[in-house]
C-alpha positions in Angstrom: 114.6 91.0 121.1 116.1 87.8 119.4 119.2 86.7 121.2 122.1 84.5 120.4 124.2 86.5 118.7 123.4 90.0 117.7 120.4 91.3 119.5 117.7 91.9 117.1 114.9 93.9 117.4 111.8 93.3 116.0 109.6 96.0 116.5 105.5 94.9 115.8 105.6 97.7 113.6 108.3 99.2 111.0 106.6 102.2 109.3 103.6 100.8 107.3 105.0 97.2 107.8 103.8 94.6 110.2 105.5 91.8 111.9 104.4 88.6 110.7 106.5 85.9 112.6 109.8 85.2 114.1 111.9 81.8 114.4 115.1 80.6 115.1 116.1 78.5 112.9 119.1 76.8 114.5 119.0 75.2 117.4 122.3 76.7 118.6 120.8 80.5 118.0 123.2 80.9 114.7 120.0 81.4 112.3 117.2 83.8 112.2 114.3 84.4 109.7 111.4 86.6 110.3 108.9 88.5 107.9 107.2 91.7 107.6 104.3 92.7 105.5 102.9 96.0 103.8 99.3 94.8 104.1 98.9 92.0 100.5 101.5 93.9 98.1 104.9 93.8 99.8 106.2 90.9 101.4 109.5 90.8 103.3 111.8 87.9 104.1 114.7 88.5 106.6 117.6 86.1 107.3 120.4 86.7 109.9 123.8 84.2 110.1 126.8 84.6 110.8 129.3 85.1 108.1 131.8 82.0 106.6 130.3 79.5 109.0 128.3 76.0 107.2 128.0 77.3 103.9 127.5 81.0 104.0 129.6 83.7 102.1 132.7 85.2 103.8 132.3 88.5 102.6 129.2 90.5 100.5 130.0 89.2 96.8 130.1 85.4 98.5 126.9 85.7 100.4 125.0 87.3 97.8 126.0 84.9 94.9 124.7 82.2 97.6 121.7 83.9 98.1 121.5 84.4 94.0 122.2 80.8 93.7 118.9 80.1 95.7 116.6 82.5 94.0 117.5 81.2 90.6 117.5 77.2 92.4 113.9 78.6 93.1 112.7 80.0 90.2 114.0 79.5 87.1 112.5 82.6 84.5 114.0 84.7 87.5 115.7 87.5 85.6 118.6 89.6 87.2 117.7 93.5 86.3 120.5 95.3 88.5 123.0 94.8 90.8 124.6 97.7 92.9 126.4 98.8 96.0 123.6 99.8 98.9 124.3 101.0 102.3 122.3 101.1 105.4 123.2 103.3 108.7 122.4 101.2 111.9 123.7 102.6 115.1 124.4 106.1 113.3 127.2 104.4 111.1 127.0 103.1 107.5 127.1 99.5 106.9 128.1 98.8 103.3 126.0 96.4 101.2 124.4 94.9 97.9 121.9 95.1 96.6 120.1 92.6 93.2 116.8 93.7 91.6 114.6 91.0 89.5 111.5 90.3 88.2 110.1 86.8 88.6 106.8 85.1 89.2 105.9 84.4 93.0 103.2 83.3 94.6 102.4 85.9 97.0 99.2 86.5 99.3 96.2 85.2 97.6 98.2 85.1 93.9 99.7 81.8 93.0 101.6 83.1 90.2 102.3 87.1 90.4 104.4 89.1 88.3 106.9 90.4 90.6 109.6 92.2 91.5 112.3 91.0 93.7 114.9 93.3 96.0 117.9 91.2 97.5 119.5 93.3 99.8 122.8 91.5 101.8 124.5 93.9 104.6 127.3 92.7 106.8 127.2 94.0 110.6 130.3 92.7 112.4 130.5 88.9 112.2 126.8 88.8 110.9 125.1 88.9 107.7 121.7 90.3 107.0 119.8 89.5 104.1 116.4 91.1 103.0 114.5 89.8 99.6 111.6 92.0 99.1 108.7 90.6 97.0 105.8 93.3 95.3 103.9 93.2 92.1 105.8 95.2 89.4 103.1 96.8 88.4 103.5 98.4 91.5 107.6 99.0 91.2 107.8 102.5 92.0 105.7 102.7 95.1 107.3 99.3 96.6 110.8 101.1 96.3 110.0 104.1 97.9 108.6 101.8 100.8 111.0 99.3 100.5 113.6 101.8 101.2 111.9 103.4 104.1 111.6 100.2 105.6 115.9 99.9 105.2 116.1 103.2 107.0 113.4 102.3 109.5 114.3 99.1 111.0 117.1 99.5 113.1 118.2 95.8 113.6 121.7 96.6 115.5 121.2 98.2 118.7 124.3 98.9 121.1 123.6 99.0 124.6 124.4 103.2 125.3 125.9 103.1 128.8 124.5 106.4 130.6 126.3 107.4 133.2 
């Protein structure tokens, strides 16, 4: 479990997905990143922060613009397919969200220049924003979602301490 502020948990395994690393990437425990894998086709980047503080969004259309902002800063032929309304239920409880699709080139796994796909999914937990960007070749689209999306439901990243009396 990641502490600082949410407790995290970060299970080795998340259906076919494996943990890949962990950091904290502020010193005061305000900034988390971590990765999960579906063997060489999916790749999963994870960020936790908390919401309005140096630089991120206040609410979901703030934080995901920011996180657009990057992914186009990144790659410029990046080209936004969709955007949408998601949700996610952590804790039995919906959490709203958004959700951007894309296609880009990445280098992923041993591909230095892949034809890919790209999910941006931001979510909003309390005080704290979670942001997923999935990477998978598009040629491979259809699969990748239906795993992608079984990862979402999988991974329960809030956990409430249940008091048992």
């Amino acid at each position: 479990m990641l502490v600082g502020g949410p407790n995290f948990v970060l299970p080795s395994r998340v259906g076919l997905f494996h943990r890949e690393n962990a950091q904290l990437v502020d010193k005061h425990g305000y900034d988390f990143a971590f990765s999960y894998n579906l063997d060489d086709w999916i790749k999963c980047e994870i960020a936790a922060h908390p919401a309005g503080t140096r630089g991120y969004g206040t609410d979901l259309n703030s934080e995901l613009q920011l996180q657009q902002n990057a992914i186009s800063r990144a790659n410029r032929q990046v080209k936004l397919i969709s955007r949408e309304s998601t949700a996610v239920t952590q804790d039995d409880r919906a959490i709203a969200g958004l959700r951007a699709t894309y296609s880009l080139h990445y280098p992923m796994f041993a591909n230095p220049n892949l034809d890919c796909g790209l999910q941006l999914c931001v979510f909003r937990g309390g005080s704290w924003f979670v942001v997923y960007r999935f990477f998978y070749p598009r040629s491979k689209s259809s699969v990748a979602g239906k795993q992608i999306a079984n990862f979402i439901a999988g991974w329960q990243w809030r956990q409430i301490p249940k008091h048992i009396p």
